[in-house]
C-alpha positions as CSV (number, residue, x, y, z in Angstrom):
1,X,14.2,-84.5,79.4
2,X,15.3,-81.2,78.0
3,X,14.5,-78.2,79.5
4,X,12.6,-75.7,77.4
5,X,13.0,-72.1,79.0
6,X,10.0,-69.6,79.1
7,X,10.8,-66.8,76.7
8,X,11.1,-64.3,79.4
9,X,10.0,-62.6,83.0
10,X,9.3,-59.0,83.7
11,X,11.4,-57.7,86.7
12,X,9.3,-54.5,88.6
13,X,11.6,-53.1,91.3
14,X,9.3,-51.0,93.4
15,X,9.2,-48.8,96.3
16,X,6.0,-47.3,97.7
17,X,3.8,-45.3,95.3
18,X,1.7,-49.0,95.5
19,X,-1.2,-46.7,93.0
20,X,1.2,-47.4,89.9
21,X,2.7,-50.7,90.3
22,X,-0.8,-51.6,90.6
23,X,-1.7,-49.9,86.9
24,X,1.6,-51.1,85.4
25,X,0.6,-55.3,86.6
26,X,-3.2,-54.4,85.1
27,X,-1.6,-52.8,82.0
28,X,0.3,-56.2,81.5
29,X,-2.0,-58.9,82.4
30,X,-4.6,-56.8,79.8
31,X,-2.3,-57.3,77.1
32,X,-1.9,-61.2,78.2
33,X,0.9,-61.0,79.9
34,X,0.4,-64.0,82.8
35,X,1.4,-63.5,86.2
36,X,3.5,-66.3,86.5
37,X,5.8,-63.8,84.0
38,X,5.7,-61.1,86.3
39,X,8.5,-60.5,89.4
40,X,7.9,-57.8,91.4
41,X,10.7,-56.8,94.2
42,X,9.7,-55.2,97.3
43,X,12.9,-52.9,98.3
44,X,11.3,-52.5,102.0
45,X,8.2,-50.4,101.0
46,X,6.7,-49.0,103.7
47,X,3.0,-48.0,102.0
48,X,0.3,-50.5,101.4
49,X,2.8,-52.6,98.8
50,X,3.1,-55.7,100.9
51,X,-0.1,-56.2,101.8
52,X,-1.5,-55.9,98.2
53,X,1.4,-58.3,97.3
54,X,-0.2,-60.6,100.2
55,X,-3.9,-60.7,97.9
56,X,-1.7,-61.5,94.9
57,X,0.1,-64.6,95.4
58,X,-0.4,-65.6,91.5
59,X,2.6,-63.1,91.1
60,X,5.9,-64.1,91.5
61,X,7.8,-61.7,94.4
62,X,10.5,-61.3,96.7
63,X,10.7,-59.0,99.6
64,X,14.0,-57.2,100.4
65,X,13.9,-56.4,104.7
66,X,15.8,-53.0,103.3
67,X,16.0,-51.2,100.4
68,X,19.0,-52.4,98.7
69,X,18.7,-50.2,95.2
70,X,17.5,-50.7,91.8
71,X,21.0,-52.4,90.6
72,X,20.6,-55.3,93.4
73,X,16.9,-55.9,92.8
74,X,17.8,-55.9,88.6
75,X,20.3,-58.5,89.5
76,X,18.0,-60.4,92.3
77,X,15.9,-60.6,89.5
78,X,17.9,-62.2,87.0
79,X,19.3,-64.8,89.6
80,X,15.3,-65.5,90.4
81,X,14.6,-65.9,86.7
82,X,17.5,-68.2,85.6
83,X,14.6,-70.4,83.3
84,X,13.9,-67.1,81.4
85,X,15.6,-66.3,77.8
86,X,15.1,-62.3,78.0
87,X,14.6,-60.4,81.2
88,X,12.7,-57.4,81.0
89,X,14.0,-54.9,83.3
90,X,10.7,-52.7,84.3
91,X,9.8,-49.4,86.1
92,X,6.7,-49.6,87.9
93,X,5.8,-46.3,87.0
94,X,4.6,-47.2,83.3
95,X,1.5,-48.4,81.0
96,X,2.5,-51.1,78.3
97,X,0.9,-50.5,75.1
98,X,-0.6,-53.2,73.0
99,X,1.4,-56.3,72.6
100,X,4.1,-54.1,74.5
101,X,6.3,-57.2,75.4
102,X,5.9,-59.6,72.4
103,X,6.6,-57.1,70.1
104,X,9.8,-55.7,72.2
105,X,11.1,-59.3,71.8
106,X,10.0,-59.8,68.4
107,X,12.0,-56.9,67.7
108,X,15.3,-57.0,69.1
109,X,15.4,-60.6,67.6
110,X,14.4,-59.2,63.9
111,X,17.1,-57.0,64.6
112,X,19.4,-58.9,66.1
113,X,19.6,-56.8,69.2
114,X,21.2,-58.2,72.9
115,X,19.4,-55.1,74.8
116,X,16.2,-53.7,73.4
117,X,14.5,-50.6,74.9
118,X,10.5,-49.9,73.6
119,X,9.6,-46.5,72.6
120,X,8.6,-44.1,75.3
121,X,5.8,-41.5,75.9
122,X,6.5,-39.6,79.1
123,X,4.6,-37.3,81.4
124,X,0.7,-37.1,82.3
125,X,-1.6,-39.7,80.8
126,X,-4.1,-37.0,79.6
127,X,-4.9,-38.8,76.9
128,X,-6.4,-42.1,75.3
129,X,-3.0,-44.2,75.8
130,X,-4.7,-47.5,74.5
131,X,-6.2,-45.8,71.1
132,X,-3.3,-43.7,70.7
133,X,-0.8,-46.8,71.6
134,X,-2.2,-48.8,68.4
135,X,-2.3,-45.9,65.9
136,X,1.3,-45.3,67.7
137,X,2.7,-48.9,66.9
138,X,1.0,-49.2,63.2
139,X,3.5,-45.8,62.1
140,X,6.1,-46.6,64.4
141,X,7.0,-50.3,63.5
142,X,10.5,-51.0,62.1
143,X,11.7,-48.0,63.5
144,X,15.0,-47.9,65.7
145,X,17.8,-45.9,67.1
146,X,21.0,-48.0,67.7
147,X,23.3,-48.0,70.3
148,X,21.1,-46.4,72.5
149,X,18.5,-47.5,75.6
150,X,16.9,-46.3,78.9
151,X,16.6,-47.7,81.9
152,X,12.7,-47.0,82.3
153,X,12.4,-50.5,80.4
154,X,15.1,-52.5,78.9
155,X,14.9,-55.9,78.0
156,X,18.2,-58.2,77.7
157,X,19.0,-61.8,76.3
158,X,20.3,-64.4,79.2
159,X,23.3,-64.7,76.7
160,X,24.1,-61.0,77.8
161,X,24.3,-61.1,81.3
162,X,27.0,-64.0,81.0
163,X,29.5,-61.7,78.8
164,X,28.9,-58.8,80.4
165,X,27.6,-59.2,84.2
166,X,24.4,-58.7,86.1
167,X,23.2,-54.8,86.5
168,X,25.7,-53.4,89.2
169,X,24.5,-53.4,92.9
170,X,26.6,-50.3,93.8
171,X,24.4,-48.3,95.5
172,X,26.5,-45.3,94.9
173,X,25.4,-45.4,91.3
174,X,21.7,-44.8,92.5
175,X,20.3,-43.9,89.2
176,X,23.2,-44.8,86.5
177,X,23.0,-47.8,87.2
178,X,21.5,-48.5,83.3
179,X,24.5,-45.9,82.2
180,X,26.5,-48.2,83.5
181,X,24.8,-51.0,82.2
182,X,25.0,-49.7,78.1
183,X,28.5,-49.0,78.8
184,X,29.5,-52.1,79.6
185,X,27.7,-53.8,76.6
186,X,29.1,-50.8,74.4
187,X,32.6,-52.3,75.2
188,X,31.5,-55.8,74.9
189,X,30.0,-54.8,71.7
190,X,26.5,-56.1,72.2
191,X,24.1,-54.7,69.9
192,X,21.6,-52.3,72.1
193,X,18.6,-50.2,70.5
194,X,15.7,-48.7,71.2
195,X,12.7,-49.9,68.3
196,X,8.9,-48.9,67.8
197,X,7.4,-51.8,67.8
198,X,6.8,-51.5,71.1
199,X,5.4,-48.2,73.2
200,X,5.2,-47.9,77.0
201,X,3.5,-44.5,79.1
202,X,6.0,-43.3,81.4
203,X,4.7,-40.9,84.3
204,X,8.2,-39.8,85.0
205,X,10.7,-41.2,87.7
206,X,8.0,-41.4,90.2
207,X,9.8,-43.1,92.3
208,X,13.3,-41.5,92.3
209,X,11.3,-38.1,92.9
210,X,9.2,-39.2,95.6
211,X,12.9,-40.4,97.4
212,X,14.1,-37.0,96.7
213,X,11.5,-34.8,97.9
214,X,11.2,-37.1,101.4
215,X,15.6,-36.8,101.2
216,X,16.1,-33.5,100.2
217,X,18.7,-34.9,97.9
218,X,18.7,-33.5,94.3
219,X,20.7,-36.7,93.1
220,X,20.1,-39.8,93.9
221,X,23.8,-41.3,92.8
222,X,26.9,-39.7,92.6
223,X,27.4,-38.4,89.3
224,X,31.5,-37.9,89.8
225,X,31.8,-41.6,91.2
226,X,29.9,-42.9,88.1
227,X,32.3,-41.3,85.6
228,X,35.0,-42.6,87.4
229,X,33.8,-46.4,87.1
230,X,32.9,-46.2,83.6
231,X,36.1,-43.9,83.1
232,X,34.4,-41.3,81.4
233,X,36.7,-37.8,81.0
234,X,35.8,-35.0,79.7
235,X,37.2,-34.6,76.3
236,X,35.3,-38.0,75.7
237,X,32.0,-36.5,77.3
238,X,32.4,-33.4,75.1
239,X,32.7,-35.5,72.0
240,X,30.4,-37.7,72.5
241,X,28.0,-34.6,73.1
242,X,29.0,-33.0,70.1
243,X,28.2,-36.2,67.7
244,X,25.0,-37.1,70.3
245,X,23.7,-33.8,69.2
246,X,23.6,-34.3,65.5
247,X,22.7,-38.2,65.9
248,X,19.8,-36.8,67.8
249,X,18.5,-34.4,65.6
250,X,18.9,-36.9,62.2
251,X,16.8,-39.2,63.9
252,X,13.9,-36.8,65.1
253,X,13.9,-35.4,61.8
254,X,13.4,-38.6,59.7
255,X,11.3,-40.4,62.0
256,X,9.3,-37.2,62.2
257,X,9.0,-36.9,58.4
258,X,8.6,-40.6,58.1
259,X,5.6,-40.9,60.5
260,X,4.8,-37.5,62.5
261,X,6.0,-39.4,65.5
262,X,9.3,-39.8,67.0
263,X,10.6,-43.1,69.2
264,X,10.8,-40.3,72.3
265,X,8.1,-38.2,72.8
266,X,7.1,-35.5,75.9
267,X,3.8,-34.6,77.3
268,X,3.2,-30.7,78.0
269,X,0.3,-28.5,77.7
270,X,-2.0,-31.2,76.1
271,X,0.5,-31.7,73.2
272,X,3.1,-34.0,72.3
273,X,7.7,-32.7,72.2
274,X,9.7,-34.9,69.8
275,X,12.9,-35.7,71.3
């Protein structure tokens, strides 16, 4: 019989802070995400996370005996989800908006797109995220910025992962490891883009600064050793600042004039930054 894989399974790499990957899973199953679609990674926390996994067996997880880096639990993932055509790559420190994954999908494959990243709303949720998600998604729809992603949530098609390789599982890279990701496809030329179809509320890294504070260290990767794997100099960093710059601001301007929103957009002082 032929085998008919499942469109696609969420990987949530998480460590500690067991308060938001337990809002990110509730965000998902509410917009009917099932569990069975949902991997979570345990990279070694030492809070309440593995006993809450323990009450939740109708998730899918694996449990890493140390923590072994986002990269490595990205790739774990990927290896654990071989029947799935996309895997979405997933901080746990985020709220999916309505139809946040369907639509994410839906998108990249109207648009022909091997990486897809959804629109992003960062910083406190001190507002109605649900109401504001669907008036969001209505302006926002058809929207995208090529050649561009984040690693906060990034889905990719299976078909990726065998041109270019799994996520990187140096944990040297601690925190470029997307970076390194997008460069990788940018030399492959696999058509990456952020679209807003799709919105997700991201509290910020919660994670990586929790590590931080507890470390003392103000990077988590090396930033010197990641230029030197992706051979980044600096007359191509400079240039690809320059033209970032005005790439940037076209983009903010139109989508701002188009819908009053942008596909990036900052929470401070009870009102909303277009980036």
């Amino acid at each position: 019989m032929p085998h008919n894989p499942r469109r696609y399974a969420i990987v949530i790499p998480v460590y500690n802070q067991l308060p938001y990957t337990e809002q990110c899973v509730e965000s998902l199953l509410a917009q009917h995400v099932t569990p069975e679609d949902i991997l979570i990674i345990d990279n070694a926390s030492s809070d309440d996370t593995p006993h809450w996994l323990e009450e939740h067996p109708e998730l899918q997880q694996h449990r890493n005996r140390t923590n072994l880096g986002c990269g490595c639990a990205w790739t774990q993932g990927v290896v654990l989800c071989q029947d799935a055509e996309w895997i979405v790559l997933l901080n746990n420190d985020v709220l999916a908006g309505t139809d946040a994954i369907g639509a994410l999908l839906d998108a990249a494959e109207r648009e022909k797109l091997g990486v897809v990243s959804p629109a992003l709303l960062e910083g406190e949720n001190d507002y109605d995220f649900n109401a504001f998600a669907v008036n969001y998604r209505q302006k926002m729809s058809g929207m995208i910025r090529k050649n561009r992603l984040h690693g906060v949530c990034f889905a990719v098609h299976r078909s990726v992962f065998e041109m270019v390789g799994f996520p990187d599982t140096d944990r040297r890279l601690g925190g470029y490891e997307d970076s390194e990701f997008q460069f990788r496809c940018r030399r492959a030329n696999i058509p990456v883009g952020i679209i807003g179809d799709s919105v997700f509320h991201h509290f910020g890294s919660i994670t990586q600064k929790a590590i931080k504070q507890k470390t003392g260290q103000k990077s988590l990767g090396d930033l010197n050793y990641f230029r030197s794997r992706v051979g980044s100099g600096w007359l191509s960093r400079k240039r690809d600042k320059f033209l970032s710059r005005f790439e940037f601001r076209k983009w903010i301007d139109e989508e701002r004039a188009t819908s009053g929103f942008t596909l990036h957009m900052v929470r401070r002082n009870d009102t909303w930054e277009m980036h």
